[in-house]
C-alpha positions in Angstrom: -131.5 -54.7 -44.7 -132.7 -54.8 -41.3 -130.2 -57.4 -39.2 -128.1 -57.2 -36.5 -126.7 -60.9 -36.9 -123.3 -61.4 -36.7 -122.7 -61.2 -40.5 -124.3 -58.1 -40.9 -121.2 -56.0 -40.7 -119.2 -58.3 -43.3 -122.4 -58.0 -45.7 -122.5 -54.2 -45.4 -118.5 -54.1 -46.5 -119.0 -55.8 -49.3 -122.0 -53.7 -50.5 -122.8 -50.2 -48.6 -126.1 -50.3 -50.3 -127.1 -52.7 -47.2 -125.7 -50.4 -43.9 -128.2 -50.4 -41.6 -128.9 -46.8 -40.1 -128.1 -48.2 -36.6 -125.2 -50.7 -37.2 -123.3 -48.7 -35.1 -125.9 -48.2 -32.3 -127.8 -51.9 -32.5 -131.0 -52.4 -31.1 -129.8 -54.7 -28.8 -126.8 -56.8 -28.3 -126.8 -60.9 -28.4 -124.2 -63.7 -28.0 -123.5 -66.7 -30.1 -123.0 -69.6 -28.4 -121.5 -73.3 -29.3 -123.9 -76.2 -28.5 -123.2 -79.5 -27.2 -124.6 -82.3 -25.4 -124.8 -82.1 -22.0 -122.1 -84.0 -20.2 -120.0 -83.3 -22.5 -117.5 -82.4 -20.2 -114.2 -82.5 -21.6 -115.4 -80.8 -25.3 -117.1 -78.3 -22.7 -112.9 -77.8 -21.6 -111.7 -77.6 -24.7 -113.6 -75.2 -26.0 -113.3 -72.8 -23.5 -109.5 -73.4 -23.3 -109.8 -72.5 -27.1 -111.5 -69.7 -26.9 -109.6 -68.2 -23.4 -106.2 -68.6 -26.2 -107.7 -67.2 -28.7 -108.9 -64.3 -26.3 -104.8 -64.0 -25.0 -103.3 -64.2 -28.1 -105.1 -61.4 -30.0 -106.4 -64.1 -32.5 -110.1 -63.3 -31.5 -109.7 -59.3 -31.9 -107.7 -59.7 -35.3 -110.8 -62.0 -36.4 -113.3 -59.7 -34.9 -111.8 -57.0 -37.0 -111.1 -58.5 -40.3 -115.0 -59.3 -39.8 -116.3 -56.8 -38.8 -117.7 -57.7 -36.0 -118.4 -55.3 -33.0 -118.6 -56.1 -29.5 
């Protein structure tokens, strides 16, 4: 499996069969991103709020971890 979406680490723990030789050292690195309509302002704020307590909190490390995911 040649991947370096976000799931990639999650699919690799539950089979080894599919670790990449380069999870560890991706190609590249990307960003997800939430869309919305422009003007949008106040979903815009609460998103971000989200995220920024999600970011203080630990709740965003813990989920990157139980997932897998590296950043």
């Amino acid at each position: 499996m040649i991947t370096e979406i976000t799931e990639a680490p999650y699919y690799v723990q539950a089979d080894s069969r599919l670790a990449a030789p380069l999870l560890s050292k991706p190609f590249n690195h990307g960003e997800i991103g939430i869309l919305m309509r422009k003007g949008q302002d106040d979903l815009l704020q609460m998103v971000n709020g989200i995220i920024r307590k999600m970011k203080r909190n630990g709740t965003l490390r813990r989920l990157k971890k139980e997932w897998g995911v590296r950043s």
